[in-house]
N, C-alpha and C positions, 0 to 999 in steps of 0.2 A: 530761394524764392523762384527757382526756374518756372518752376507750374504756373506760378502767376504770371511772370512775364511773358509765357508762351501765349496767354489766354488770345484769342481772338478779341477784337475790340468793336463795338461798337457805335456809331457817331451819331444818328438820330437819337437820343434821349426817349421815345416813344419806346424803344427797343427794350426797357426794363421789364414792360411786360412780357415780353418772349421769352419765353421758360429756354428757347431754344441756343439763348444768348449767355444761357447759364453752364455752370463746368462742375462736378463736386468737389470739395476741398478731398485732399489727399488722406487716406487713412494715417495717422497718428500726430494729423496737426491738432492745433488747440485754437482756444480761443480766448484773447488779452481782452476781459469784459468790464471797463470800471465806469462809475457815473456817482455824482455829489449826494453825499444826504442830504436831504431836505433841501434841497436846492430851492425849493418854490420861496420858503422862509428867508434865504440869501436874493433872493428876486425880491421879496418884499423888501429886503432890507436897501436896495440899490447895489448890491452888489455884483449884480447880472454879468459887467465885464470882468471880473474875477472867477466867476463860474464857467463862463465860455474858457479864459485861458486854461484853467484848470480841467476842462476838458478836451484841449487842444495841447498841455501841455502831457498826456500821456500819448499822443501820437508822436508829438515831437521826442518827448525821451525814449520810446521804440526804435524809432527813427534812428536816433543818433548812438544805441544801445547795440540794435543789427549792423549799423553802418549800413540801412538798407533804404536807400531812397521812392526804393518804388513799392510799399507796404503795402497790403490786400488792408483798406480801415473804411469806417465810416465814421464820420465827427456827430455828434448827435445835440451838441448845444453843451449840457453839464455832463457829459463823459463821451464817450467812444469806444468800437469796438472794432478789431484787428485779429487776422487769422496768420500765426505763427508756425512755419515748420516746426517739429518736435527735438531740431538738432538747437533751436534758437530758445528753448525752453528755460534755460537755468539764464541767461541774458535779458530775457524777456521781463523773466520774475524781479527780477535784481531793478531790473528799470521801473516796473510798477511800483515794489517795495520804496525806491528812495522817491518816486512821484508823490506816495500817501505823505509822506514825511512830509514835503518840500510842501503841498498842499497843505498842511496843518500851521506850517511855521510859520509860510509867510503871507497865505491866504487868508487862514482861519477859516479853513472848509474843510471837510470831512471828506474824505475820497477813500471808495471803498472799491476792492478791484480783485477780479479773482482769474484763473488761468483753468478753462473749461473744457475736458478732451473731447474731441470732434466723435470720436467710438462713445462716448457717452451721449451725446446729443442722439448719433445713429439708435442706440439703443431703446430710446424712448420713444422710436417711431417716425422720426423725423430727421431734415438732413440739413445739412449745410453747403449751399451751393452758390458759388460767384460767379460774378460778371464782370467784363473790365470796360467803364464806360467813356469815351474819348471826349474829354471838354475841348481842349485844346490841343493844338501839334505840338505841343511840350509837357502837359499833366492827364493823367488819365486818374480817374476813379473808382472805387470797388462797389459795388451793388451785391446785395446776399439776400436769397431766398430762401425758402423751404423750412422756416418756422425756427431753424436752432436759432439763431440770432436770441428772441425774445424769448426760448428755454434756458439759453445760457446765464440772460440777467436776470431770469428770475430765481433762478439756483444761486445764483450771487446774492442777490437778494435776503433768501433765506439762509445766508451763513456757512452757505457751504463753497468748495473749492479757493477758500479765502487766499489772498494774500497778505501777508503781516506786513507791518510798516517797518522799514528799516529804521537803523540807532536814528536817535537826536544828533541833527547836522547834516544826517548825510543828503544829499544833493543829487539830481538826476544833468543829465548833460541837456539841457532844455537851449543850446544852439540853435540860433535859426527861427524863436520862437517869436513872436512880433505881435503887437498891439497899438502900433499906431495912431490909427483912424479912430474918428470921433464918428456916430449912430449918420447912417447915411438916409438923410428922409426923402418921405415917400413923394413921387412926382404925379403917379396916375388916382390915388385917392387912398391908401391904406398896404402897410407890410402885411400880409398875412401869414402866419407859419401854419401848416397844414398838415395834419397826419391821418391816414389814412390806411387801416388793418381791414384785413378779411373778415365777414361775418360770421354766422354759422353756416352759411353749405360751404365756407369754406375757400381757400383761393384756389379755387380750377376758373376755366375759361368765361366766366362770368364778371369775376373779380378781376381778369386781365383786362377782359374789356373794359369795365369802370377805369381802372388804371389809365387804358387809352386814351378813353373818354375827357376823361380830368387834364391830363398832359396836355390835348388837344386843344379843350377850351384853356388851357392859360396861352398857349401857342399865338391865339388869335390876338393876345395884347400886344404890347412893344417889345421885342424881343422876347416874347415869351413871358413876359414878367419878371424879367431881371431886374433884381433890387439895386445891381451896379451901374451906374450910367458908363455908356460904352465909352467915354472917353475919362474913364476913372473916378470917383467921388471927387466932392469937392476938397481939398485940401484946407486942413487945419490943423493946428499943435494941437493936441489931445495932452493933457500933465497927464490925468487918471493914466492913461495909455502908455507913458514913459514912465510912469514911477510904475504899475505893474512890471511892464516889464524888465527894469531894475533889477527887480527882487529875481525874476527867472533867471539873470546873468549872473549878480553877484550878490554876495552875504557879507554880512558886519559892516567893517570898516570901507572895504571896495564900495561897496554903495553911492557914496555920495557920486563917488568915480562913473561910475557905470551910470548914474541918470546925467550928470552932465554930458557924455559921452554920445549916448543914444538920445538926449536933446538936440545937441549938436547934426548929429546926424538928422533928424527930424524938421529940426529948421532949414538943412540943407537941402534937403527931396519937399521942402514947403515951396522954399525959393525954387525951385527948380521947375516943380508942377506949375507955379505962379506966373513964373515967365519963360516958361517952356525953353529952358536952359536943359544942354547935354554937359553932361563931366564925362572924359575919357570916353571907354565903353559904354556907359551909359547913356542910353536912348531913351528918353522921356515921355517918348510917343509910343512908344512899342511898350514900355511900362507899364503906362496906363492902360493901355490895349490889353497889354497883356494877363493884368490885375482883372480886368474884368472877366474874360476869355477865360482865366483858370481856377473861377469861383464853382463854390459846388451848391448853390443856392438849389437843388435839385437832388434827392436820392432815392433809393430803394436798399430796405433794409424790412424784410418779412413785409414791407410794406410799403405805400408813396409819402415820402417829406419833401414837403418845398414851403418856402419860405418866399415868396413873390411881391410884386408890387403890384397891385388890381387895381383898377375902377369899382365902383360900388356895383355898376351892370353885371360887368363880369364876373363878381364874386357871387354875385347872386345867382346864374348861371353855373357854378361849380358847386356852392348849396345845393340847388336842387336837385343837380346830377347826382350827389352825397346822399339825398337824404330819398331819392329813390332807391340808389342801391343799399340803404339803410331796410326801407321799407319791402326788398324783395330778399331781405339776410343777406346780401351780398357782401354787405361792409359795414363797418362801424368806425366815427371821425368823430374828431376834434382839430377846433383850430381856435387862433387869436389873433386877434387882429389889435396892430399897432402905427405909431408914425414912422419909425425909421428900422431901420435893418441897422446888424451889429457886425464888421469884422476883424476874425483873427486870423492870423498867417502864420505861414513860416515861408519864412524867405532864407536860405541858402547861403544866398549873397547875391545882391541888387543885378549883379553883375549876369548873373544865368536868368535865363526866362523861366525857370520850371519851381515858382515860387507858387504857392498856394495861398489859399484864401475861403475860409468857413464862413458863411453866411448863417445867422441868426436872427428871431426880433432882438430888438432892444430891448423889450419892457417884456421879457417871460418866453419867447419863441418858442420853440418847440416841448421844454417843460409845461408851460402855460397849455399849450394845445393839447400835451399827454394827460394833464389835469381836466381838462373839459372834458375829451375823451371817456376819462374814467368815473366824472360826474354824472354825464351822459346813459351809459350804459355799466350800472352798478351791478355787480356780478357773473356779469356776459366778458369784463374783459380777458384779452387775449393774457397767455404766462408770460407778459412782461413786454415795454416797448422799447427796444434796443435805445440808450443813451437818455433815457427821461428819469426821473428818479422820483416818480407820484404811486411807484406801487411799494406796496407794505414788503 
């Protein structure tokens, strides 16, 4: 993963637009592209925090598959997509293959996931190119342009470059994987998750500008529209959140073990956030600081997702900036608007600051918004929107 870590970084968030911020991936990497079936109908069903793990839980078994903490991915809500050197290939697979499994058994979701060569992508006219975006002085984030992203899920999509689900049993190493937090609601007037793809003339400098544009008006809210309050969500036992993540630790019998365990620990960082109590190393205020500081409620992936907390003003102001550059082909959106933001983590261990944290809605995020999207503009859409799972 040398190339990615050498990448230059960028810390303004505006900077995604900058093609100039971007690097191409290395000829014979690939691409780890998986996201839920019908995930909208597991949305209907309430099972939204089971979707998000489930698509958090194929970065974390990457993650702990490379032994590689600092992974080129973006989380997309019901899947994710990671750009894999070609020597990390046969590791790679192994980790998807026992994610589908582990997703079937103990989710009861469908996760489909395939490994995409980067020369194939090239081949079709298009490329694959990252960025390395700096949230925090301990986590940084991957941003990818140049249209592979959304060729590679739609080739998944249609059946091709598959990966097979490993035996019945087997189990991906989903360490680190966290579900905590109960739906953090909105303070300014509404979550909104927002997606945001190139029209038809296409994303050259028109489409950046809109990009800018957009970033710029969410800038103008409370920190930009972060869904996290800067001094941490409010604290509460989540069970849904503990018995999910149960299942991610242990199987059969360990069970019972593993949620009292991860209870335990739960009510302890309860009491802790409650009366700003330190254990040991553990710094409660730097925590929280730092839970919010290294959320990625912001991305670029062929295109702008955020997921924000607006005022009714301000959204309406990012509307019409939308549906101008709708009306001159510059872009084509969707979004949804909800009460509260959703997150999932991985944390490491409490103990390091370089713990992560996905932001989503609660009630459909970024599925929800890919589904407008593709209501919206029948026929015109894009070959697929990295991590949504509303195209055929």
């Amino acid at each position: 993963m040398q190339f990615y870590d050498n990448l230059p970084l960028f810390e303004a968030f505006e900077g995604v637009a900058d093609e100039a911020n971007y690097r191409p991936l290395p000829e014979g990497w690939l691409l780890a592209v998986a996201d839920i079936v019908d995930s909208t109908s597991a949305i209907a069903d309430g099972k939204y925090k089971s979707v998000n793990t489930a698509g958090a839980s194929v970065i974390s078994a990457l993650m702990n598959a490379l032994d590689e903490r600092n992974l080129a991915f973006v989380f997309g809500g019901d899947g994710a997509l990671a750009a894999i050197p070609a020597v990390m290939a046969v590791k790679a697979r192994s980790a998807l293959a026992a994610a589908k499994t582990w997703a079937a058994e103990e989710l009861g979701l469908e996760l489909r996931a395939a490994l995409v060569p980067v020369s194939d992508v090239r081949a079709q006219g298009l490329d694959m190119r990252v960025a390395r975006f700096k949230a925090s002085e301990e986590v940084t984030y991957a941003m990818f342009s140049g249209g592979g992203a959304s060729w590679a899920e739609a080739e998944m999509k249609a059946g091709r470059y598959q990966v097979e689900a490993a035996p019945p049993g087997t189990r991906p190493d989903l360490t680190g994987l966290s579900c905590r937090w109960n739906p953090i609601v909105s303070r300014h007037g509404a979550i909104v998750s927002i997606i945001a793809l190139p029209g038809e003339r296409g994303s050259g400098p028109e489409f950046q500008a809109l990009i800018g544009d957009i970033v710029a008006l969410a800038e103008g809210e409370e920190r930009a529209g972060h869904p996290v309050p800067e001094d941490g969500p409010e604290p509460h036992l989540s069970i849904k959140g503990i018995t999910v993540e149960s299942r991610a630790v242990a199987s059969g019998g360990w069970r019972p073990l593993a949620w009292s365990w991860i209870a335990l620990q739960s009510l302890v960082l309860f009491l802790c956030f409650r009366l700003g109590l330190n254990l040991g190393k553990f710094d409660v205020e730097q925590y929280k600081h730092d839970l919010a500081s290294n959320s990625d409620f912001r991305k670029f992936d062929d295109g702008l997702k955020m997921t924000i907390d607006v005022s009714a003003e301000r959204l309406r102001r990012i509307e019409e900036r939308l549906k101008r550059g709708v009306e001159a082909g510059v872009c084509r959106y969707g979004l949804h608007r909800q009460d509260s933001a959703l997150m999932t983590c991985i944390v490491p261990t409490p103990m390091s600051r370089d713990h992560m944290h996905f932001i989503d809605g609660a009630a459909g995020g970024y599925a929800m918004a890919a589904k407008n999207l593709k209501a919206t503009f029948p026929g015109r859409f894009p070959s697929g929107v990295a991590g949504s799972s509303v195209m055929p």
